[in-house]
N, C-alpha and C positions, 0 to 999 in steps of 0.2 A: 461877149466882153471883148474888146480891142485889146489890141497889144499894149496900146497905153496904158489902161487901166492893170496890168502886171504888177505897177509898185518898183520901188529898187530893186527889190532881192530876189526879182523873178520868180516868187510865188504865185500869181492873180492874187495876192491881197490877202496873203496866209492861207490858200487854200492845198496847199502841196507844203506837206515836209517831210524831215528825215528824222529816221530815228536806227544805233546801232543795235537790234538784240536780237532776241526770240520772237516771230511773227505770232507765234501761238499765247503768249500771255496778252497779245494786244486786245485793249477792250472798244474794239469798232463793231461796226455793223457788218463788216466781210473783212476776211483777210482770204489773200487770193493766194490756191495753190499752186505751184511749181509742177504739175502732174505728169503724170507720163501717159499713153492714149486709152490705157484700160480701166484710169481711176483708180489706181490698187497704191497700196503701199507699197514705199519703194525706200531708196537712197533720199537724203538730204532732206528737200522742204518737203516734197510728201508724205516722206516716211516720220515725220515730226510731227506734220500736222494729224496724219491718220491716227500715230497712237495719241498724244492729245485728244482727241476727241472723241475716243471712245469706237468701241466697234460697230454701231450703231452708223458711222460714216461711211464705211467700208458697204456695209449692207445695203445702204442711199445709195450708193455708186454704183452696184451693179447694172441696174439696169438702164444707166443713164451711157456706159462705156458702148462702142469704142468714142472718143472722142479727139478728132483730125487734131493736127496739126496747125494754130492758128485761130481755135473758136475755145469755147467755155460752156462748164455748166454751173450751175449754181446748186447748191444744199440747205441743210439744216449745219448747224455749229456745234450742235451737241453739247460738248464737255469745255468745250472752249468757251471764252469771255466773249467770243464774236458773236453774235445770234447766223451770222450763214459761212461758208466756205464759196467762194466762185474759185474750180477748177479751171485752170489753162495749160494747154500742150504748148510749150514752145519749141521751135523749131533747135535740132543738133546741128554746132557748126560745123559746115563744110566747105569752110573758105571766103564764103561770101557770095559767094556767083548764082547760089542755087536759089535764090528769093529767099532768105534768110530773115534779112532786113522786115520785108515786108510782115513774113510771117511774123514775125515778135513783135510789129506796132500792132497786129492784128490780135495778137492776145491780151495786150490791153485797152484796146476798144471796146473788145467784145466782152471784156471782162467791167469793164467799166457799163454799156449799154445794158448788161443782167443787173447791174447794181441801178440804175437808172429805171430800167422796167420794175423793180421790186422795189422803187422811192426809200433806196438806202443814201442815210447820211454819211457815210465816213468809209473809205476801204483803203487797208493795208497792202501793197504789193512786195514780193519780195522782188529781187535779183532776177528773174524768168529766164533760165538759158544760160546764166550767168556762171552753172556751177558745173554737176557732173555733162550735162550738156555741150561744154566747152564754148559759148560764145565770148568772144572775147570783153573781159567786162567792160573798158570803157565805152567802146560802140554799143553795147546791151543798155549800158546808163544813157546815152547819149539817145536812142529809138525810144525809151521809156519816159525818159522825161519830154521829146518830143509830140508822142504818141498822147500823153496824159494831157500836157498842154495844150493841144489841137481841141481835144474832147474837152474841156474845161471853158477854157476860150468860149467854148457853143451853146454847152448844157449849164444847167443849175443843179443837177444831181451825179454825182455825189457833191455834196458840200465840199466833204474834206479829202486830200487825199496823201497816205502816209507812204514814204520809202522805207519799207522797215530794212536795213542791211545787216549781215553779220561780219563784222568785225569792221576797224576803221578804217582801212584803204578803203573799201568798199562805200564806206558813209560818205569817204570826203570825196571822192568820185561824185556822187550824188551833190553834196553840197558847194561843191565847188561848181558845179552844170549849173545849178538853182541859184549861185551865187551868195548863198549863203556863208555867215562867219561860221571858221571852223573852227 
């Protein structure tokens, strides 16, 4: 897809939006976790997602951990409305300098590439880095909606793809990058 074909609102054509809430009520094909490298329940979006879906998740993840900084695994969805989970490590901010950048577009490539291999229509991303990780969020919006648009731009899978965010600064961050009315 060219840059042209984007539309006004810098969607590609509706295929990227935002939504303010809970990534775990969302009913797509993947919502993608926030993880930390051993897959475990933790703080914030992992620890939300894990108990949402049951312990059944946890068990799927053992023996898929550790996983780097930067890549993704994919699951079952269990108890959740999603049918999979794709785990990503995002990188903790340390100022910038240390391939930070790179590593967070690389969590949604890769996270998007599992959803692509598995011919999933639709996936949820949260914030990746955005929270107890300390990335600062406008640059974390700003790699993410870059990162997705590269990918989209090229492929036809996923269809659709959601910014799920939790609370409104965080949404109009989003929507304001996307151009969207807030």
């Amino acid at each position: 897809m060219s840059t042209s074909d984007k539309g006004r609102d810098g969607t590609l054509g509706g295929r990227m939006a935002v939504v303010d809430g809970d990534i775990t009520r969302l009913d797509v094909d993947a919502i993608v976790n926030a993880a930390n490298s051993q897959l475990r329940p933790g703080g914030g979006v992992a620890g939300a997602v894990h108990h949402a879906a049951g312990p059944e998740l946890e068990r799927e993840c053992l023996p898929l951990a550790p996983c780097p900084v930067g890549e993704a695994r994919i699951t079952k969805g269990y108890r959740l409305p999603a049918r999979h989970v794709i785990h990503t490590v995002g990188p903790v901010w340390e100022g910038g300098g240390c391939g930070e950048a790179e590593l967070l577009r690389s969590c949604y490539t890769e996270s998007l590439r599992l959803a692509d291999e598995a011919g999933l229509q639709s996936v949820a991303f949260p914030a990746v880095s955005a929270g107890i990780f300390g990335y600062p969020p406008d640059q974390a919006c700003d790699e993410a909606v870059s990162a997705v648009t590269s990918w989209l731009e090229a492929h036809d899978l996923p269809r659709t793809v959601t910014f799920c965010c939790f609370g409104d600064a965080a949404a109009g961050l989003y929507r304001a990058r996307l151009g969207l009315d807030t």
